[in-house]
C-alpha positions as CSV (number, residue, x, y, z in Angstrom):
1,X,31.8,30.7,4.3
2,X,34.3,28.7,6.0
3,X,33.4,30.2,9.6
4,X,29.8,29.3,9.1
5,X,30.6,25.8,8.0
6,X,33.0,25.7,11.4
7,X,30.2,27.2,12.9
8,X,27.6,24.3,12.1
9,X,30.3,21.5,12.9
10,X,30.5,23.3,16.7
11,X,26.6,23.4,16.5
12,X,25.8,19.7,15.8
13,X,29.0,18.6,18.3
14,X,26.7,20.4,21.0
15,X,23.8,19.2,19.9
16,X,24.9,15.6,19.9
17,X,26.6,16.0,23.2
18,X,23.7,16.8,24.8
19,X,21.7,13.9,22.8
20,X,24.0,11.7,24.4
21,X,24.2,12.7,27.7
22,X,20.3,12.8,27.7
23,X,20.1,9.2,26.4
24,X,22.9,8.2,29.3
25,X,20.4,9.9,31.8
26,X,17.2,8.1,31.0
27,X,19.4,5.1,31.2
28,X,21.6,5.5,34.2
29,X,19.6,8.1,36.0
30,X,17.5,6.0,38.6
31,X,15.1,6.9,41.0
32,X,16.7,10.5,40.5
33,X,14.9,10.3,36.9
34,X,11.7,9.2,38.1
35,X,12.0,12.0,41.3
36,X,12.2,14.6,38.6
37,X,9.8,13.8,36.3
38,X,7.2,13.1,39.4
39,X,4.7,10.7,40.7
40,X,2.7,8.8,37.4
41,X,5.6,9.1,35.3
42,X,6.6,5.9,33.0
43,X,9.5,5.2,35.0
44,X,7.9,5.0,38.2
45,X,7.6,0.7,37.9
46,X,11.2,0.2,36.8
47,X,12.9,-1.8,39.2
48,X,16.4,-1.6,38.5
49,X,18.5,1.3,40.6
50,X,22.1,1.2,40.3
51,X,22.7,-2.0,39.0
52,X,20.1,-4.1,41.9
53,X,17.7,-6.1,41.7
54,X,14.1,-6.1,43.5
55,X,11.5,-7.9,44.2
56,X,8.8,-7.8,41.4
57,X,6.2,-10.2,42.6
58,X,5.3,-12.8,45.1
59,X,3.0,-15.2,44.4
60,X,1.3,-18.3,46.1
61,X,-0.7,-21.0,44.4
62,X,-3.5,-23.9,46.3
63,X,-2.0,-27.1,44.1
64,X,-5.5,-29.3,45.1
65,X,-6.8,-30.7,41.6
66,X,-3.5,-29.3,39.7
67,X,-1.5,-32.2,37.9
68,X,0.1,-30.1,35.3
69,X,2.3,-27.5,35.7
70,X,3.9,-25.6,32.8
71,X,6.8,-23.4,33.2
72,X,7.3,-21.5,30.0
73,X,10.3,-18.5,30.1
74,X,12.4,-17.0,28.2
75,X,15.6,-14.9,29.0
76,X,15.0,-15.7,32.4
77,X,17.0,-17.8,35.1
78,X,14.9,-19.9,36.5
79,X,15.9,-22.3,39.9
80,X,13.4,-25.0,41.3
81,X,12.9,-26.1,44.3
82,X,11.2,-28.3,46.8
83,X,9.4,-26.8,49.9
84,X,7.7,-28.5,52.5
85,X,4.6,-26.1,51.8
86,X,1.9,-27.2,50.5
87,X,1.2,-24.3,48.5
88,X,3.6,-23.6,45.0
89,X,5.3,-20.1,45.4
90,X,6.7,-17.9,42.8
91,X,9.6,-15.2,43.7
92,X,10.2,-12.7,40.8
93,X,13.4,-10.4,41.3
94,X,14.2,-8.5,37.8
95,X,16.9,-5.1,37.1
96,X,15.3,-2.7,34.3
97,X,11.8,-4.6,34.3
98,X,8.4,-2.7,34.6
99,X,6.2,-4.3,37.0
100,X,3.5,-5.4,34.2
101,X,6.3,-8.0,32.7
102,X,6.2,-9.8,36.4
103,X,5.4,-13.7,36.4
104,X,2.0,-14.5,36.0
105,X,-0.1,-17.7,37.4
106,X,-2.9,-18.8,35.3
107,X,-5.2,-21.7,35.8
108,X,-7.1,-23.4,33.3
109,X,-8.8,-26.5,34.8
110,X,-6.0,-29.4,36.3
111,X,-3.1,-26.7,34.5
112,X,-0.9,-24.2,36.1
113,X,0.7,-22.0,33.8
114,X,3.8,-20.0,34.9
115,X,5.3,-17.7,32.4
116,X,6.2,-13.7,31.9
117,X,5.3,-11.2,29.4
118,X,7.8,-11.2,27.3
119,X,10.2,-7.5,27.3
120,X,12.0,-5.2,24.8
121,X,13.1,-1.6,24.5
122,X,13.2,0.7,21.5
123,X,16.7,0.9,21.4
124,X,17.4,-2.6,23.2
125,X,19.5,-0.8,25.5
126,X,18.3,-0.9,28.8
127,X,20.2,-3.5,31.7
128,X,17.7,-6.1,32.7
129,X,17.9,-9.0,34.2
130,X,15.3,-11.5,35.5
131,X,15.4,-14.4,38.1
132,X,12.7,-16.6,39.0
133,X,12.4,-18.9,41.7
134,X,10.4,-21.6,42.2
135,X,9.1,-23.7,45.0
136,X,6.9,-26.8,44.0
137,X,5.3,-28.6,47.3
138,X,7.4,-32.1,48.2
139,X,3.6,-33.6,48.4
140,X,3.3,-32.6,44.5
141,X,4.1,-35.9,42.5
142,X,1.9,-34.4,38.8
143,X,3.5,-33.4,36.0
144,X,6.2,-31.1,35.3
145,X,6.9,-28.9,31.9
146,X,10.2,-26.5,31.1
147,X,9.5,-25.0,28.3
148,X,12.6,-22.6,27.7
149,X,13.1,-20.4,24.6
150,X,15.9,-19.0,25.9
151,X,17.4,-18.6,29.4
152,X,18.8,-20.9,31.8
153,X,16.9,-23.1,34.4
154,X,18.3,-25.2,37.4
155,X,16.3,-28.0,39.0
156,X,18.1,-27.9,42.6
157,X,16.1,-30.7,44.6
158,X,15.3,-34.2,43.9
159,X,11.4,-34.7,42.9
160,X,9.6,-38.0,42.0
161,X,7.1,-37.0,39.4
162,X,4.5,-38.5,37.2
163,X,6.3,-36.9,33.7
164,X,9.1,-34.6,33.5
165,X,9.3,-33.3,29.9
166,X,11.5,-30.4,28.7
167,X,11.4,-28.4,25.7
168,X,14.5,-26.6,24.1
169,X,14.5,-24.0,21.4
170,X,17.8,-22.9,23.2
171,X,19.2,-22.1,26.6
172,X,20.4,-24.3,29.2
173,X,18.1,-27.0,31.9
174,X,20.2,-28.2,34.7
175,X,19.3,-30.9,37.5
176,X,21.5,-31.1,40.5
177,X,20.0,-33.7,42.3
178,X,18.9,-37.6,40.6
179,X,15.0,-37.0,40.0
180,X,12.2,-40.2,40.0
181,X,9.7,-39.9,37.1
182,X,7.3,-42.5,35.3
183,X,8.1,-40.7,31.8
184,X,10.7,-38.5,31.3
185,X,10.1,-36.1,27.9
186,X,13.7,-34.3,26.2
187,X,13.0,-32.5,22.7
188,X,16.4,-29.9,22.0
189,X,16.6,-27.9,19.1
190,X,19.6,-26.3,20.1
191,X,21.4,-25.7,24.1
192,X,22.4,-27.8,26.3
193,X,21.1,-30.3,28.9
194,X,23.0,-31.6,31.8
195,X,21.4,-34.0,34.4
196,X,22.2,-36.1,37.4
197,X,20.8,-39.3,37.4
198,X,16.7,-39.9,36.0
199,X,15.0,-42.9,37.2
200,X,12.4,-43.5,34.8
201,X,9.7,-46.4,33.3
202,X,9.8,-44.8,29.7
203,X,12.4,-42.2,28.2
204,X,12.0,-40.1,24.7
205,X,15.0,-37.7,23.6
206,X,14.9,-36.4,20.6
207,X,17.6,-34.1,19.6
208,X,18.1,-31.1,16.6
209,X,21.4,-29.9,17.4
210,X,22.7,-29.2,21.2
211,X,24.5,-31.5,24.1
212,X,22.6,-33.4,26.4
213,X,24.4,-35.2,29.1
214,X,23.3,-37.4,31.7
215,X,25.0,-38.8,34.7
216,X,22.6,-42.1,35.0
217,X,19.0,-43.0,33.4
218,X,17.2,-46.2,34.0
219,X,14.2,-47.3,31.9
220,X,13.4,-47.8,28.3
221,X,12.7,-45.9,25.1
222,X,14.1,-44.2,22.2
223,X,16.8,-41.5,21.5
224,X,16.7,-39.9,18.0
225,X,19.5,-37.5,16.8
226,X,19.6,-35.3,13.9
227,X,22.8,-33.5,15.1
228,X,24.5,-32.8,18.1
229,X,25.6,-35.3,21.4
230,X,24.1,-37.4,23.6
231,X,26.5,-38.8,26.6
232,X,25.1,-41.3,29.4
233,X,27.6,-42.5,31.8
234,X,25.6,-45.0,33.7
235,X,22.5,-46.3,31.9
236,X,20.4,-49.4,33.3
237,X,18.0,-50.5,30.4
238,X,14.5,-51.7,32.3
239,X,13.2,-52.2,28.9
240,X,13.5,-51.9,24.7
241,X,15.6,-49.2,23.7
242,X,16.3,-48.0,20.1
243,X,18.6,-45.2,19.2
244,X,18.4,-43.6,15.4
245,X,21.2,-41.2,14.7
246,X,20.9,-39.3,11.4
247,X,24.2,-37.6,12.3
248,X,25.4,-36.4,15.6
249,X,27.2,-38.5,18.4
250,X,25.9,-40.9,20.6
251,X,27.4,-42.7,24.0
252,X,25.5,-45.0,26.1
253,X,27.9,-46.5,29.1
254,X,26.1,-49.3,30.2
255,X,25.8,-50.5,34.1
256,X,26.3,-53.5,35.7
257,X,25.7,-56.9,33.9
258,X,23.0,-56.1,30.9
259,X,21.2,-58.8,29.3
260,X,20.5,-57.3,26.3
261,X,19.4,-58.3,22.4
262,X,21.5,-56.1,20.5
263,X,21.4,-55.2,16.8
264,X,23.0,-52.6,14.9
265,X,22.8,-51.5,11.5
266,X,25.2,-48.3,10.1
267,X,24.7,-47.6,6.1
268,X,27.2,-45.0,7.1
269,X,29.2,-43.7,10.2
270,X,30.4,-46.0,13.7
271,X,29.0,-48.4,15.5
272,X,31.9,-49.1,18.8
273,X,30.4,-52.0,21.4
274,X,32.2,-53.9,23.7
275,X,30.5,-56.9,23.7
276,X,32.9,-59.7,23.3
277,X,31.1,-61.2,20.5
278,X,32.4,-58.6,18.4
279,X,36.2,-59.0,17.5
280,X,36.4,-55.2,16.3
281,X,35.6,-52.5,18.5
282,X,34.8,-50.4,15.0
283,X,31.6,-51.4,12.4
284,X,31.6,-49.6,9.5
285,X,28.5,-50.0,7.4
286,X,27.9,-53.4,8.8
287,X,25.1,-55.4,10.4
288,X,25.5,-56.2,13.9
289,X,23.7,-58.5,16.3
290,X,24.9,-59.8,19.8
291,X,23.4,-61.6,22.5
292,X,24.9,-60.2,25.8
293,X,23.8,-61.8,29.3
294,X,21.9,-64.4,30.6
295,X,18.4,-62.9,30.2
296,X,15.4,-62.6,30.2
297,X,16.5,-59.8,27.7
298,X,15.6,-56.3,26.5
299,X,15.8,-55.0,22.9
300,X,18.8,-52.5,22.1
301,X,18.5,-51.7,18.6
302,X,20.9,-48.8,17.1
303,X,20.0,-47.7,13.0
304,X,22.8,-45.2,11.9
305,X,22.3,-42.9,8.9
306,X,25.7,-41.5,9.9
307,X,27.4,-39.8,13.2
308,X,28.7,-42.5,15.7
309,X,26.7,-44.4,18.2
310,X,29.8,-45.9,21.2
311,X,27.9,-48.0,23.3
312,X,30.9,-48.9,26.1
313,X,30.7,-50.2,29.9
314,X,30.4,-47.8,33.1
């Protein structure tokens, strides 16, 4: 009894040896896989061979009539640029992806629609990887959405645009360069958002949880936390602004000489200025008002639920 019961133990050791060394070869094999099984075999569009990436698909896009272009990924990096073309071009390189999850281009009247198929594996095992690049034509001045699950995307160029607006259910937007745009559009649920400078008309951030920080943002408009940060070293207010933090942090580092009509009101939490007509640098559930500048002013009003709201000078 006890020699079959070794017996068995030596049987399912084997057994689950070769069970993993199988698994490790479906995995790890490569082209050598796909050679063996043959020509039509489900490996055959897998793109990833020892650890490199390829090209999955190149595509080009006629921008006449388009004022609306939608970027939606997730689990991607995805980099921006400007080109001299006048046609929008889309580079897709991706490691463990099947062809059929390359970017696709779809049209629907003035909107173009990037975005892939989204991918998974049975046993969520397989290495992937997927970069996207993007080259929007310099003579394109429409309307630009990141919509980003996931993923990480980099804006490398400076763009003037009608509306920038980006959507965050998490990952990470990045801007290199200062971008021009009539309306610029943030709404974060959770990641992070770092920026150089935004010269807008009319601003909207609205914030869940996550970081956004800007190095500069002229215009006017509101900025709404429920949690997380919002940091702007150098903002020029063109017009009203009103920031309403539920919790969170909040710093707004003003440039140059502002003429501003301030009022604050914290039922709970900090208001900091710097305006001299405030003696203390800390409210606490007080009721603020200031008159900073020579005018003709703009509206900065700042309604605290609790968090901190510092509004300081560049």
């Amino acid at each position: 009894m006890k020699r079959l019961l070794i017996a068995q133990i030596v049987l399912w050791s084997v057994v689950g040896l070769f069970l993993t060394g199988t698994l490790l070869f479906f995995i790890l094999g490569g082209g050598a896989f796909t050679a063996m099984l043959g020509e039509g075999s489900w490996r055959e569009n897998i793109t990833y061979q020892r650890g490199e990436s390829q090209l999955l698909t190149d595509l080009s896009q006629e921008m006449e009539g388009i004022d609306l272009v939608v970027a939606d990924f997730s689990s991607d990096r995805v980099d921006i640029y400007v080109t001299d073309d006048p046609q929008l071009r889309v580079i897709h390189y991706g490691r463990g992806l099947d062809r059929s999850q390359a970017v696709k281009l779809r049209q629907s009247q003035k909107t173009l629609r990037i975005s892939r198929p989204d991918y998974s594996d049975f046993f969520n095992v397989l290495p992937r990887d997927s970069q996207i690049e993007i080259y929007l034509p310099r003579q394109y001045s429409g309307r630009l959405a990141v919509d980003l699950s996931s993923g990480t995307v980099e804006i490398h160029d400076e763009m003037n645009l009608e509306s920038l607006d980006l959507d965050l259910s998490s990952g990470k937007v990045v801007s290199a360069l200062p971008l021009t745009v009539k309306k610029l559009r943030v709404e974060l649920s959770s990641g992070n958002i770092a920026m150089a400078p935004v010269f807008s008309e009319t601003f909207s951030i609205d914030l869940s949880s996550g970081r956004v920080k800007m190095d500069g943002l002229t215009g006017g408009g509101r900025i709404q936390l429920s949690s997380g940060s919002v940091d702007i070293q150098r903002m020029n207010i063109t017009g009203d602004v009103s920031v309403d933090a539920q919790s969170g942090r909040c710093i707004l580092k003003l440039a140059g000489e502002p003429s501003l009509d301030f009022t604050g009101e914290a039922s709970s939490g900090r208001i900091a200025t710097y305006f001299p007509a405030h003696n203390s640098s800390r409210h606490v559930g007080t009721d603020l008002s200031a008159q900073v500048g020579e005018g003709p002013y703009h509206r900065l009003k700042v309604d605290i639920s609790s968090g901190s709201v510092s509004i300081e000078q560049a």
